[in-house]
N, CA, C and O atoms as a GROMACS GRO file, in nm:
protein
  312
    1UNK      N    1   0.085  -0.116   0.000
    1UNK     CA    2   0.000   0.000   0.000
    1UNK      C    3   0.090   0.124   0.000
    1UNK      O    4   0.192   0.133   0.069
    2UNK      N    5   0.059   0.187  -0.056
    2UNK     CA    6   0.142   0.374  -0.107
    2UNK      C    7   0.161   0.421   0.017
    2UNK      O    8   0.052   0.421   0.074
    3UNK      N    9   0.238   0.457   0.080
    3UNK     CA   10   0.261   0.528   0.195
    3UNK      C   11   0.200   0.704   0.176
    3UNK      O   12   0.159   0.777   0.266
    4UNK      N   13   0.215   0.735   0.024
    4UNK     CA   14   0.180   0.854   0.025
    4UNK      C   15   0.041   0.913   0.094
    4UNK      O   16   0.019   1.006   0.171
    5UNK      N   17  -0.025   0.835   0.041
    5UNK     CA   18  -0.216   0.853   0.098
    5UNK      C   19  -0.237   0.849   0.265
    5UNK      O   20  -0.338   0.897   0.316
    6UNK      N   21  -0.128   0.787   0.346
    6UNK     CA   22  -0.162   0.792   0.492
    6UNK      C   23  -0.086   0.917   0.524
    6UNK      O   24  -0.122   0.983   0.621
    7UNK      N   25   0.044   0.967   0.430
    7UNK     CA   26   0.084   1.144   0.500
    7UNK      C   27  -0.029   1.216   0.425
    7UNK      O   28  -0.107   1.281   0.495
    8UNK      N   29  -0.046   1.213   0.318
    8UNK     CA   30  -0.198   1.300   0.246
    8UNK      C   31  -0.292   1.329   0.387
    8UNK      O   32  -0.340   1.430   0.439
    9UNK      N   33  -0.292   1.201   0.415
    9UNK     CA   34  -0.442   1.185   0.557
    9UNK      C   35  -0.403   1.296   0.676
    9UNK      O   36  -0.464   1.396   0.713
   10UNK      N   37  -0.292   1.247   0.717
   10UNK     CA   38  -0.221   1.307   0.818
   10UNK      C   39  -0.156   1.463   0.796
   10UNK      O   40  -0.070   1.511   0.870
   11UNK      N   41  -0.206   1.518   0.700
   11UNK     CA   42  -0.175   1.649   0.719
   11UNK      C   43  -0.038   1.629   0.755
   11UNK      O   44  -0.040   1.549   0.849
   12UNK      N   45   0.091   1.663   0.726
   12UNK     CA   46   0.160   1.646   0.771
   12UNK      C   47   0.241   1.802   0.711
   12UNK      O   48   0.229   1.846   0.597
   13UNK      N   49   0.310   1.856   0.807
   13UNK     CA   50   0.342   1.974   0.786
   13UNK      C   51   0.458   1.967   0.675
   13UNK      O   52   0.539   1.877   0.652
   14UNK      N   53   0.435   2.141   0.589
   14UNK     CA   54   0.536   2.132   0.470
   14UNK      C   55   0.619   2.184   0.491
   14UNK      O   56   0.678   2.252   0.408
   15UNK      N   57   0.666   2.165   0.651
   15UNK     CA   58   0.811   2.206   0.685
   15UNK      C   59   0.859   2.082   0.786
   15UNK      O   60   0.910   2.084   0.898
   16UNK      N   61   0.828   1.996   0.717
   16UNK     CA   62   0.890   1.871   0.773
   16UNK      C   63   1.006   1.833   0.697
   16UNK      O   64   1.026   1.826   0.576
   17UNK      N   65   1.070   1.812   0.790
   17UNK     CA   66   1.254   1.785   0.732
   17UNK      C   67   1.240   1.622   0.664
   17UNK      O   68   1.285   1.580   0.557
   18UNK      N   69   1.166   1.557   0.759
   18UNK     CA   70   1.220   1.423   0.793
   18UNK      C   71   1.110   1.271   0.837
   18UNK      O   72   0.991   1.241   0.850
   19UNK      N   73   1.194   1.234   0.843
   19UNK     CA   74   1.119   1.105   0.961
   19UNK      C   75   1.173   1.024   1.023
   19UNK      O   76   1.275   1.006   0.956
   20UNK      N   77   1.178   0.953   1.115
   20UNK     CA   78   1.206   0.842   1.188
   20UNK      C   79   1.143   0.734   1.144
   20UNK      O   80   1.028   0.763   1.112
   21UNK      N   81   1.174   0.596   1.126
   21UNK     CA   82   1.066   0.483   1.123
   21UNK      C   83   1.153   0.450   1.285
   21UNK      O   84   1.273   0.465   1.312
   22UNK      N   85   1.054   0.409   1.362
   22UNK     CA   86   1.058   0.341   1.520
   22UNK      C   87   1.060   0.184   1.502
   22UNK      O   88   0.948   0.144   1.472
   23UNK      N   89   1.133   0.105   1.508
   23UNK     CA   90   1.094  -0.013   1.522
   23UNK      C   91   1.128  -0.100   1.656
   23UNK      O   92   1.166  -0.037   1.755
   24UNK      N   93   1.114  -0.253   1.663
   24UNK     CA   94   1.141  -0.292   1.818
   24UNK      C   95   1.300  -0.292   1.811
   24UNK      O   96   1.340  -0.391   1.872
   25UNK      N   97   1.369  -0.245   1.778
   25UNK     CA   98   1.533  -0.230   1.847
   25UNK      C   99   1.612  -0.105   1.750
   25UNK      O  100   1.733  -0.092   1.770
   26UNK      N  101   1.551  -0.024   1.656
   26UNK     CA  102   1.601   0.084   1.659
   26UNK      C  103   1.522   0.190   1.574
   26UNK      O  104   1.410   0.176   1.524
   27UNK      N  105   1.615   0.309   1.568
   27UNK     CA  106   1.539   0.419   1.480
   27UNK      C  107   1.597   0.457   1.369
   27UNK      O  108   1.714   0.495   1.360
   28UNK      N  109   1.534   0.450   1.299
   28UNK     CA  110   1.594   0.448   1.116
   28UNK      C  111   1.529   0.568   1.073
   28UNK      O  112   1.406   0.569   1.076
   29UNK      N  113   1.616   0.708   1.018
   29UNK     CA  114   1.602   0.810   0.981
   29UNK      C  115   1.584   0.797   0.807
   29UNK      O  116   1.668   0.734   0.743
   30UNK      N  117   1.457   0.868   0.736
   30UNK     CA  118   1.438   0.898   0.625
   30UNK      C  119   1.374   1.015   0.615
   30UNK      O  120   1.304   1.088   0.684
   31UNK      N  121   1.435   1.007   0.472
   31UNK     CA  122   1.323   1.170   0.436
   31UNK      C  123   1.215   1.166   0.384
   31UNK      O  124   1.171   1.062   0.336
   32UNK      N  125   1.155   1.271   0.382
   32UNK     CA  126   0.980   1.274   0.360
   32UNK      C  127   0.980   1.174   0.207
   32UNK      O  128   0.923   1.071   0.169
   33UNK      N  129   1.083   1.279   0.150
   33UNK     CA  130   1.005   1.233  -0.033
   33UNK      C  131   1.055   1.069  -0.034
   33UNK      O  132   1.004   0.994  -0.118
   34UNK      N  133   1.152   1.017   0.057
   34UNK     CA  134   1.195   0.833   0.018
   34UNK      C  135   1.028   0.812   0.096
   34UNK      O  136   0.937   0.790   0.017
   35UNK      N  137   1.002   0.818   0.205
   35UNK     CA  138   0.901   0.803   0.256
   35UNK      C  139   0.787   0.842   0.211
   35UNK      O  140   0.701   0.755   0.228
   36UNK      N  141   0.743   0.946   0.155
   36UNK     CA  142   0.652   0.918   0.000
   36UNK      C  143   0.628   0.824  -0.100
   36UNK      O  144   0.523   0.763  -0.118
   37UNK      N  145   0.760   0.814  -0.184
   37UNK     CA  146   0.789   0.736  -0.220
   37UNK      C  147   0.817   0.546  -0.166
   37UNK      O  148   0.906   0.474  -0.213
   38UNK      N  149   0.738   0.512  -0.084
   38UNK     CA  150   0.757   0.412  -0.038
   38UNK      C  151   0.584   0.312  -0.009
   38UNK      O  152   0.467   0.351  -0.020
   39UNK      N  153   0.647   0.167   0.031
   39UNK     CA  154   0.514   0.152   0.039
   39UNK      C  155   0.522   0.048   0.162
   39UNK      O  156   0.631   0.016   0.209
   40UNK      N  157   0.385  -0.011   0.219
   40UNK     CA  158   0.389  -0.053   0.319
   40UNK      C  159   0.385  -0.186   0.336
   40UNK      O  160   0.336  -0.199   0.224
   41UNK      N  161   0.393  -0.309   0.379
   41UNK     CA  162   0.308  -0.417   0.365
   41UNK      C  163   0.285  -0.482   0.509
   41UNK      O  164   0.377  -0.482   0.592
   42UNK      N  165   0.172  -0.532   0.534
   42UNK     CA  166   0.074  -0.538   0.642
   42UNK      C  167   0.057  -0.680   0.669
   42UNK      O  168   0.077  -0.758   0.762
   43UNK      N  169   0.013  -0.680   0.551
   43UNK     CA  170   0.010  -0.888   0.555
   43UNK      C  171   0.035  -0.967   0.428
   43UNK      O  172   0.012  -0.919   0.317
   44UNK      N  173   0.079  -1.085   0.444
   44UNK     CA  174   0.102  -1.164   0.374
   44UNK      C  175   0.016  -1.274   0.338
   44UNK      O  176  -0.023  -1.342   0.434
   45UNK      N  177  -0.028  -1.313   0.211
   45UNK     CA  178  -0.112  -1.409   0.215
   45UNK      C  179  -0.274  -1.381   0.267
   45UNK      O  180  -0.374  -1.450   0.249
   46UNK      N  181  -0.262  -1.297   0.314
   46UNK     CA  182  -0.456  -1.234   0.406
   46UNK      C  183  -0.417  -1.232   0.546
   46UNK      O  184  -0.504  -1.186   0.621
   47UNK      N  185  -0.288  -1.277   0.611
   47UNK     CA  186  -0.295  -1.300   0.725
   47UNK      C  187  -0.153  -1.185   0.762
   47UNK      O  188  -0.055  -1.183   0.688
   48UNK      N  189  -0.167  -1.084   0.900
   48UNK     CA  190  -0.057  -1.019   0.936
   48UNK      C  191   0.058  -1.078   0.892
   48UNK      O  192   0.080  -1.190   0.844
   49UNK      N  193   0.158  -0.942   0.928
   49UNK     CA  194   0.279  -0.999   0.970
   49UNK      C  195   0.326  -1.003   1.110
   49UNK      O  196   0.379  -0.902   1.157
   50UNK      N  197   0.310  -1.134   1.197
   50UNK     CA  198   0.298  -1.154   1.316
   50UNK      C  199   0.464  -1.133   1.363
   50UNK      O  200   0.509  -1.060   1.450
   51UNK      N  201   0.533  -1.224   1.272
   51UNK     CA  202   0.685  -1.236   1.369
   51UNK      C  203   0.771  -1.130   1.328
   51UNK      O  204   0.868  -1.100   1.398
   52UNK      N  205   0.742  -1.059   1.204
   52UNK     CA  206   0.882  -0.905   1.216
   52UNK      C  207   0.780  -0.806   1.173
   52UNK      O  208   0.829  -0.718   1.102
   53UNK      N  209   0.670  -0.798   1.193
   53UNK     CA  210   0.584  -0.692   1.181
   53UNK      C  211   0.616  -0.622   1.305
   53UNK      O  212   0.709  -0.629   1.384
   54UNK      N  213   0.489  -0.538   1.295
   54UNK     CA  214   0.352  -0.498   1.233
   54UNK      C  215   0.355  -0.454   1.085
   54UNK      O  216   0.261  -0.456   1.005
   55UNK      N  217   0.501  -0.407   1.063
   55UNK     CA  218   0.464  -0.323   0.918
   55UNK      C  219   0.606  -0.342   0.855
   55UNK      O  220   0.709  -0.309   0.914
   56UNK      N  221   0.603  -0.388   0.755
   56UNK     CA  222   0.700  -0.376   0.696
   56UNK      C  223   0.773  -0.256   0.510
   56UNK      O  224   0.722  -0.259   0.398
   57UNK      N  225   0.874  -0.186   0.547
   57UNK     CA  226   0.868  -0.095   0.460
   57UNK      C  227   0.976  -0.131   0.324
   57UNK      O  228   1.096  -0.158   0.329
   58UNK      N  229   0.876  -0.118   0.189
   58UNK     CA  230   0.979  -0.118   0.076
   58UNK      C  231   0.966   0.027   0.015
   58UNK      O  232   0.877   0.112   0.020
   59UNK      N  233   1.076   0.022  -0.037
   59UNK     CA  234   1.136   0.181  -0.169
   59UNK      C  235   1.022   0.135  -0.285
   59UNK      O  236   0.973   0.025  -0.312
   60UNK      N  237   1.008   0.242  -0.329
   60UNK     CA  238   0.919   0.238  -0.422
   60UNK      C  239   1.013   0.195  -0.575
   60UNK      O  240   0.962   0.168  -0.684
   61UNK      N  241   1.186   0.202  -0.537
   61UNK     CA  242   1.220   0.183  -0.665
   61UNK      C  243   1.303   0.045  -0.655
   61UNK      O  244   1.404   0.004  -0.712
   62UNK      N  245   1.191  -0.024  -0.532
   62UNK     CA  246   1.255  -0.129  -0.536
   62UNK      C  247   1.407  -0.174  -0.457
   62UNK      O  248   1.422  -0.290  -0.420
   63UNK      N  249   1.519  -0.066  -0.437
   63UNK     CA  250   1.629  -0.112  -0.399
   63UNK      C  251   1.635  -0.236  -0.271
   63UNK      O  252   1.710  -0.331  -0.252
   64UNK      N  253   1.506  -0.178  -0.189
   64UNK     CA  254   1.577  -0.286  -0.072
   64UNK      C  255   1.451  -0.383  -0.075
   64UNK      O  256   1.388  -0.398   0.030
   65UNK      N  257   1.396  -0.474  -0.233
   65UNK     CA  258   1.332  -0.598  -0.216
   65UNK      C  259   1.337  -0.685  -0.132
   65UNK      O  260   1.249  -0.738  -0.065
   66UNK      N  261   1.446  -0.700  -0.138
   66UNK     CA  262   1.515  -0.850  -0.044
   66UNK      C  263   1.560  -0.817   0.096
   66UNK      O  264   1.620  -0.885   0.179
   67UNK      N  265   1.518  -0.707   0.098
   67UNK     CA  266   1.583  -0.647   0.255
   67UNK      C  267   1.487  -0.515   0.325
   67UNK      O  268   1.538  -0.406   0.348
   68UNK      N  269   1.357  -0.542   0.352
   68UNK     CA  270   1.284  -0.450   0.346
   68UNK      C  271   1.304  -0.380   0.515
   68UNK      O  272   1.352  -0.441   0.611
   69UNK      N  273   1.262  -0.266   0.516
   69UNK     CA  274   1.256  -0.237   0.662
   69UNK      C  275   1.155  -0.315   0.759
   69UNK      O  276   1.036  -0.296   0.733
   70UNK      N  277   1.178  -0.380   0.843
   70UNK     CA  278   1.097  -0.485   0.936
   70UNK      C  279   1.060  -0.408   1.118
   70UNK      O  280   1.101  -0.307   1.175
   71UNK      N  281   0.983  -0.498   1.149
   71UNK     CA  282   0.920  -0.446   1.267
   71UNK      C  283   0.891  -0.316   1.319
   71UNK      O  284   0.908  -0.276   1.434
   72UNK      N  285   0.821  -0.219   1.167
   72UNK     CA  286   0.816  -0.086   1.232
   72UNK      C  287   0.693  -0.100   1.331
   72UNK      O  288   0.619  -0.199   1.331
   73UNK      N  289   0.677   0.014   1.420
   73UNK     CA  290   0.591   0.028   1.493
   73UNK      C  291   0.530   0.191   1.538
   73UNK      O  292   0.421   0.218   1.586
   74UNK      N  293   0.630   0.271   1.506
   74UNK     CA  294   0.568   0.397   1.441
   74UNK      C  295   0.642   0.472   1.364
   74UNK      O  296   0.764   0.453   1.358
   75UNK      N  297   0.592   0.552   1.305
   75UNK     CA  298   0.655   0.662   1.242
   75UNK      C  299   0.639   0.826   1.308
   75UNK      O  300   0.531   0.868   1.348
   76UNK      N  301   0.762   0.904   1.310
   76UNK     CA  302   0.807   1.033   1.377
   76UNK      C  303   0.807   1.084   1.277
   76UNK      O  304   0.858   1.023   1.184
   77UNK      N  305   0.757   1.206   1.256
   77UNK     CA  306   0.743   1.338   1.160
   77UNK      C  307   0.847   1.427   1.231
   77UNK      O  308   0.834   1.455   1.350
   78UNK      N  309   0.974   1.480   1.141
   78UNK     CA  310   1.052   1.577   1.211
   78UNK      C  311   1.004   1.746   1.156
   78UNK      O  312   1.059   1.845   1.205
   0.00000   0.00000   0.00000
């Protein structure tokens, strides 16, 4: 799912530098437009992602397929 449409939702200010993704053991800094540019995935098959979820993040151009960002749990607007 487009990551863009949940900052659309969220109003998110146009003097935002940045972001954090939060996950269970660290904080991974991106910028708005990779994080625009990105998308989400929730579940696999119809069913969560229970063991490195909740959310997992890919690039929209693809670079990190095989290596996606795992166990986010929130995202920080800088």
């Amino acid at each position: 799912m487009p990551i863009g449409h949940f900052l659309d939702n969220a109003e998110i200010s146009k003097d935002a530098s940045g972001a954090i993704l939060v996950t269970d053991s660290k904080e991974i800094p991106i910028s708005i437009d990779d994080l625009y540019h990105s998308y989400f995935l929730f579940a696999r098959d119809g069913k969560p992602l229970k063991e490195d979820g909740p959310v997992h993040l890919y690039y929209q151009d693809g670079s990190n397929k095989d290596n996606p960002i795992k166990h986010i749990t929130a995202i920080k607007i800088k």
